[in-house]
N, C-alpha and C positions, 0 to 999 in steps of 0.2 A: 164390421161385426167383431165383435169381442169376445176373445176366447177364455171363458170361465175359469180354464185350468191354467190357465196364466199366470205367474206372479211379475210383480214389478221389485227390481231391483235396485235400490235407491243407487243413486250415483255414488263413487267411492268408497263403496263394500269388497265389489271382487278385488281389487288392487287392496285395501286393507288385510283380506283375510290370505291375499296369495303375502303379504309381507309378514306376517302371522305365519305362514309356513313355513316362510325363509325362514326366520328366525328358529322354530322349533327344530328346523331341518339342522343349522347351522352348532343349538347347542349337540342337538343328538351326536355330531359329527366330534363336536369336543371331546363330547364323554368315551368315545369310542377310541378316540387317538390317543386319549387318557390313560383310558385302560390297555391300552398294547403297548404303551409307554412301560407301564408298571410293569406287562410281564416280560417285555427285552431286559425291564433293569433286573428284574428277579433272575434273567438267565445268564446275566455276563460273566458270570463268574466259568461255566460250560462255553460259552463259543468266543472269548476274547484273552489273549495273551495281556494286553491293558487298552483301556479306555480314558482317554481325558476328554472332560465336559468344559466348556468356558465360554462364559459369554460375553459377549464385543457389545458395547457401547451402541455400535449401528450394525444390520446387516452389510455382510459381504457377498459380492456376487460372483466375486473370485477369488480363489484358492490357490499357490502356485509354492511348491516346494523348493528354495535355492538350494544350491549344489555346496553350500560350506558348512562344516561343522566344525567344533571346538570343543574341549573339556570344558563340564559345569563346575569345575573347581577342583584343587587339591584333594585328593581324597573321595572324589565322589564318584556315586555308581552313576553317575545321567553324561550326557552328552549331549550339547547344546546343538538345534539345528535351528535354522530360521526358515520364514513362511511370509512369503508374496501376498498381499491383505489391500482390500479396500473399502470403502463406506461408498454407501447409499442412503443417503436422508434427503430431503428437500430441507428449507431455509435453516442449513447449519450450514457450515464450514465442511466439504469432504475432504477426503485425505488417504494418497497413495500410502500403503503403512507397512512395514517389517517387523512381523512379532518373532520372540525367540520361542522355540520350543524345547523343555529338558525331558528326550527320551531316556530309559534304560538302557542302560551299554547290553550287547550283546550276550557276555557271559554273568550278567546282574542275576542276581533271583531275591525277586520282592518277598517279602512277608506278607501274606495276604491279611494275616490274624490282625487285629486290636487288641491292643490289650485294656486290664481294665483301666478307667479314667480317659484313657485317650477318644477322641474326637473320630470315630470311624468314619463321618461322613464330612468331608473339610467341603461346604457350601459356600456358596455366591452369596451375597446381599439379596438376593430373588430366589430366597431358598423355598420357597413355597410355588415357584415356577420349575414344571416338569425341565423345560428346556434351559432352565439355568441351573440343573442338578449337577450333584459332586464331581472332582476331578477325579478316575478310576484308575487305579495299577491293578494289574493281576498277574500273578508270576507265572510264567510258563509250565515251570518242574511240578507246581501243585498237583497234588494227586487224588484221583475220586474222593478219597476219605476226606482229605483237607479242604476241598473244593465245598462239601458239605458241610464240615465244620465252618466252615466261611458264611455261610448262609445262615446256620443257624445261628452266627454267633452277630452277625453285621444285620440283617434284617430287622428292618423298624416296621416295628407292628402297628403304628400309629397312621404313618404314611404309607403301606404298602407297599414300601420300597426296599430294596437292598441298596445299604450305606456305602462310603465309600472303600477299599481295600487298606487304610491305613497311612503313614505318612511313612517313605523312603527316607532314608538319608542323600543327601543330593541333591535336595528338592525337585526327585523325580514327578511327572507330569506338571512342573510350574507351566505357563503361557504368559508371557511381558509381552508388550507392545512396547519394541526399542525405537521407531523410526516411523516419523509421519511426517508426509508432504502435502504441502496443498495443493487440490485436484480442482479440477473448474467441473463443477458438476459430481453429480458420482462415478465412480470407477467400473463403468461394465466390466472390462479385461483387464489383465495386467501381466506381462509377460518378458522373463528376463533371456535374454542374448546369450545362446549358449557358448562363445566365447567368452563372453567378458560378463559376469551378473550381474555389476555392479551397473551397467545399460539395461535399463528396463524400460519397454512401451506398456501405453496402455489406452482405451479406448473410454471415451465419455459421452454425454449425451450432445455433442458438436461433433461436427462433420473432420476434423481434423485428429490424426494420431498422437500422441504427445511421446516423444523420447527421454528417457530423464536418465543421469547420472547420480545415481545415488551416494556417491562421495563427494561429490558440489554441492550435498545439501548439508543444514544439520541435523542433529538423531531428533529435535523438537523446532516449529518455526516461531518467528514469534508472532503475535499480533498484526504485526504491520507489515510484514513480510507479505510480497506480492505473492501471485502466481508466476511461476519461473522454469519453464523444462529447458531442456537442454536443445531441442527442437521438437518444430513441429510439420509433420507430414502431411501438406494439401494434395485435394486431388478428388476428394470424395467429395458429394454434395449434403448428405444424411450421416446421419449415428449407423453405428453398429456395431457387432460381439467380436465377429471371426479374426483372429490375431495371430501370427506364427513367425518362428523365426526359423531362418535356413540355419541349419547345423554343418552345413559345407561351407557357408560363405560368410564371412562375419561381416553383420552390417544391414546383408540383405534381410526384410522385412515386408512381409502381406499381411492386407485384409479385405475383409467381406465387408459390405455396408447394404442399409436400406434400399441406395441405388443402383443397384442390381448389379455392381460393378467388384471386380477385384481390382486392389491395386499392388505393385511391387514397387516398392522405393531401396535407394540404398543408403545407410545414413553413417556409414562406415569413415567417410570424410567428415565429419561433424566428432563421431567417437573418438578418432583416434587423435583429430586436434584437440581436445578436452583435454586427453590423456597426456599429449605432449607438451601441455599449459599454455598453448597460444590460443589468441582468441576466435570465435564462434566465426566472425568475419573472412579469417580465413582458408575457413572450411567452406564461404558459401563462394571464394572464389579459384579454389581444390579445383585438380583436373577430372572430376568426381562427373560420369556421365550423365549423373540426377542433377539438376539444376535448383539451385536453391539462393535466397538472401535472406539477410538479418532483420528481425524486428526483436520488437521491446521483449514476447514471447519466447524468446529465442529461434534459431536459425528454423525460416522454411525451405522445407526441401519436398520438391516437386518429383512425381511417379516416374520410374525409370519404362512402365508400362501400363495401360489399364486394361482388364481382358472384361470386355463385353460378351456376353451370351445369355446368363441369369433371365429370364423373365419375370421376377422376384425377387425378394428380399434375400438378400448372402447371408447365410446368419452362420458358415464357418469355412475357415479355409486350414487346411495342413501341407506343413511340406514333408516331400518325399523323403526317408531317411538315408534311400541309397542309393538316389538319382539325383544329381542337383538339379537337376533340373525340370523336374516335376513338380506341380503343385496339385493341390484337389481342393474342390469349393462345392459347399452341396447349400441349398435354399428353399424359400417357401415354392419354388416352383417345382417342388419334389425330384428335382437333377441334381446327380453326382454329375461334376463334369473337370476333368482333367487334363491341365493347363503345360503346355511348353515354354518356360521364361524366357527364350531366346527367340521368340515370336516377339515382334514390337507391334503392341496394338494390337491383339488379337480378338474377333469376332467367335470365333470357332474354335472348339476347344479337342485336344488332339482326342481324347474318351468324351462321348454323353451319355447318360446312361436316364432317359426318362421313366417318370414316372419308380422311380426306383422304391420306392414307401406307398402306404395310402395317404401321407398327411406331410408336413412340412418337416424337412431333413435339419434337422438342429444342430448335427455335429457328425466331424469325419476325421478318421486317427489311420495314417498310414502304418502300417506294422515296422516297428523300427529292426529287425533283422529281417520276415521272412518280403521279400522286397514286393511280391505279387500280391501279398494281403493287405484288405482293409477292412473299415468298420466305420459303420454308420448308426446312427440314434435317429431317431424320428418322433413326434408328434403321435404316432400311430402306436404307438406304445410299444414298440418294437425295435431290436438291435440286428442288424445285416450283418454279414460278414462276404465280403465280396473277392473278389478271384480276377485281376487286373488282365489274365489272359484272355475270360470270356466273361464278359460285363453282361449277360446275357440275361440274365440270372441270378440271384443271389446263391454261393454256396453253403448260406445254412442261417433260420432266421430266429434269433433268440427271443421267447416268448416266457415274460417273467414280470415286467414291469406291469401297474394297472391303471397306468397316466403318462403321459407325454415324458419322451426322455430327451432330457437335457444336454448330456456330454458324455464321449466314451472316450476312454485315456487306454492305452497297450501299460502293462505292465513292465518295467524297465531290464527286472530280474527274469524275466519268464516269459517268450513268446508266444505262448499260449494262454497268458492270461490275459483279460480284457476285464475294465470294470464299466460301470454305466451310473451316471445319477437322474434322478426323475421326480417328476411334480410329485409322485405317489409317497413321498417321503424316504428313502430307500435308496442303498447303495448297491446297486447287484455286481456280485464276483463271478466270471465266466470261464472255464475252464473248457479251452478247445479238444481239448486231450479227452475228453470224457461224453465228447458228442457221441451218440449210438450206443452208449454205454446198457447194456442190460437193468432194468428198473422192475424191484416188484409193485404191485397195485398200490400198498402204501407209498411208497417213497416215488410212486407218481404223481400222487396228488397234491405232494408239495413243491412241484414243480419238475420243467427238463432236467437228466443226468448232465449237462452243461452248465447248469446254476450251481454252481458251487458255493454260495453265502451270499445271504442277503443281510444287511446291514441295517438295524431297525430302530436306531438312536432318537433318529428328529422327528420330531412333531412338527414339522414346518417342509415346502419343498426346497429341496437340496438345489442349491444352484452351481454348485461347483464344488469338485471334491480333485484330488491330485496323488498322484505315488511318492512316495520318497525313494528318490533313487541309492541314497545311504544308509535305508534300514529298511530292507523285504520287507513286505507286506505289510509294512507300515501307509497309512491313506489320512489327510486331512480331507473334511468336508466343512462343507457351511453351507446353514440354510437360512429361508428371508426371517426367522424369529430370533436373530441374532446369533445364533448359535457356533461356535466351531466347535467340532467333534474330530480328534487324534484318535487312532483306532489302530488293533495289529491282532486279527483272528486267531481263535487257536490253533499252534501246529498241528496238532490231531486230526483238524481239520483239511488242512492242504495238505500234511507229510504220506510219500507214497509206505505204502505194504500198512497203512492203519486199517483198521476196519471200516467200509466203503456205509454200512448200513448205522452204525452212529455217527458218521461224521456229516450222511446225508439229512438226519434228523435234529442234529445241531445246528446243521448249516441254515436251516428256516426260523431264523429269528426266536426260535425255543416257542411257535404259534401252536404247542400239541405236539405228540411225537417224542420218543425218546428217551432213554430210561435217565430220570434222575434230571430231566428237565422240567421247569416248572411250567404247566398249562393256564388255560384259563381259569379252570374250575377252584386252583388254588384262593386267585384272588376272593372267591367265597367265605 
């Protein structure tokens, strides 16, 4: 029998009109990140000391601040720091890379104003791209009055944007890429030795580590130039992220991989022969307790242990900063789990802590002074902060992000600051100090008194963002639409005895809220 009220639905209509959705779904999503683009750039002048915009040839998928700085030159107000880089493309060439960055000196104060004729907005070749927008200075000492005159005087009516702050002397905010090596693959991690910087690991889409010496390379390779590290760490069978170096040991090095494994190598007998100009050979035949020999690759050097227990993919591990002998690795099998390195071969890890998130644990940062705290990111959109005496429990769960988070880094200057980066586009600033803080109704609803500044630069998700240990509250990030964003909030913001109720209304990306910050309504 045949039911009258029936219709027939010719074949490949639903699947047309559900990609007809995507798509509509997909620009609505543009227009909207568009527009919260424009009103971050309307508000930097209110929640940023300076901003540099600069876009990389390829996405980066790691961020990594080195520890040396230099004067940008006779007479000038910047001060050159460098920045740990890598690319992501398929059928190019990738490339371990070292960009410079020229910050402002501490006791610098920029000029916000333009004057007339000058160039307020110094743009990219992709100047009609949100995410390849101007390089930002803003001086700290600017004052409400001037801050506005900034605005009315830098805003481009054409583009809905606020231009850039003007050109320093110094070539404050430049970004050069001084140094690229050739990567086999793209560079998931990339992490330098905090003895020696110039020893940088990093992690690719092959099962092996790569260690590289970046004074054995040149600042450019050429053409013909192989792939070349200084060694290479087997042991793993899969790719993966999690990468850390012991800050006790020099040499010692872990990671996380696919195969559900951590490994500990030591590559400190391969280092230190580099350094003393003998060859790679023999470091592989060092009384070095990690076993290793030479190929063409340079030296392999075999895991000093592998600790099994993961039932899941590793996707990070950190070492302890006041124990050497601790390690922690968290995964998609949503365990924290906390490892003894004087264990050989360990199945069982001296902490487990299951089920510690509702989704896959993406990253874990041991507090580098208070020795019993740590911090976790998850999948679950949420930031942990955990208490190593009773792993019970989390003591306190940061709820701020609106997508999967990606990495949480401790602040180097400040024990109580913690950041976090996340698919949602967004750098969140946590201020431990301010948990339980008293909040009225407004300044709830733009989040916990623990959210100290949320960070609303990229249009793209942020894959990795880093502290600069030699300029507070300085932060690089980069996201997958090429992007790197240098950043350094306003003191107003962090400085104590400021007023708690504009600093709390600045602090939210300038999304509404606040006297003299631009909302939405404006862009009307």
């Amino acid at each position: 029998m045949v039911d009258p009220t029936s219709t027939t639905v010719p074949a490949g209509t639903t699947s047309a009109a559900t990609k007809s959705e995507s798509a509509v779904s997909d620009i609505l999503e543009d227009r909207l990140i568009d527009a919260e683009y424009k009103i971050w750039k309307k508000n930097t002048p209110y929640l940023y000391d300076f901003v540099m915009t600069h876009a990389l040839e390829w996405p980066s998928l790691t961020a990594q601040w080195l520890p040396v700085t230099k004067s940008a030159g006779e007479g000038s107000n910047a001060v050159e720091h460098s920045l740990l880089l890598g690319t992501h493309t398929t059928g190019e060439q990738n490339h371990l890379m070292v960009a410079s960055v020229n910050l402002p000196k501490s006791d610098a104060v920029l000029d916000n104003r333009a004057g007339d004729g000058q160039d307020a907005s110094s743009k990219d070749d992709q100047g009609e791209s949100a995410a390849a927008a101007a390089k930002d200075t803003d001086g700290a000492s600017a004052s409400g009055s001037a801050v506005a005159a900034t605005v009315a005087s830098n805003y481009d009516e054409e583009r809905n944007e606020l231009g850039g702050f003007g050109s320093a002397p110094g070539a404050v905010g430049k970004i050069t890429v001084r140094m690229k090596i050739k990567h086999e693959g793209e560079v998931n991690r990339a992490r330098y030795m905090p003895q020696n910087h110039f020893v940088v690991a990093s992690r690719g889409p092959q099962a092996e580590v790569y260690v590289w010496d970046l004074s054995k390379h040149p600042s450019f390779p050429d053409e013909s130039s192989p792939f070349a590290p200084q060694a290479m760490c087997v042991g793993h069978t899969k790719e993966g992220y999690g990468l850390a170096w012991s800050g006790h040991t020099a040499g010692r090095l872990i990671s996380g991989s696919e195969d559900t494994t951590v490994c500990l190598w030591d590559v400190s007998a391969v280092t230190s022969a580099r350094r003393d100009g003998t060859e790679a050979s023999a470091a592989a035949t060092s009384t070095s307790t990690s076993s290793s020999s030479t190929s063409s690759s340079g030296t392999q050097i075999q895991p000093l242990s592998i600790f099994r227990g993961h039932t899941d993919v590793v996707e990070d591990v950190d070492w302890h900063h006041r124990d050497p002998n601790l390690i922690g690795s968290v995964g998609d099998d949503r365990t924290i789990m906390v490892w003894d390195v004087r264990e050989k071969n360990p199945t069982k890890a001296v902490h487990v802590v299951k089920d510690a998130h509702a989704g896959d644990v993406n990253s874990i940062a041991f507090n580098p002074v208070n020795e019993f705290l740590l911090a976790t990111g998850s999948a679950d959109k949420t930031v942990k902060l955990w208490d190593m005496r009773n792993l019970k429990s989390p003591m306190q769960t940061f709820e701020g992000h609106t997508d999967q988070v990606y990495n949480v880094e401790w602040a180097p200057h400040n024990e109580s600051i913690l950041a976090s980066c996340s698919a949602d586009r967004r750098v969140g600033i946590w201020d431990l100090s301010r948990i339980g803080t008293e909040q009225s109704p407004e300044d709830a609803e733009d989040g916990p008194p623990e959210l100290l500044f949320l960070h609303g630069g990229h249009t793209s998700k942020v894959s990795d963002f880093s502290w600069n240990a030699n300029d507070e509250w300085t932060i690089a990030s980069c996201s997958e639409d090429n992007v790197l964003q240098v950043w350094n909030m306003a003191e107003e913001i962090y400085a104590e005895g400021e007023d708690q109720d504009g600093d709390d209304d600045d602090a939210n990306m300038g999304e509404g809220g606040g006297e003299g910050v631009i909302g939405e309504d404006d862009l009307e």
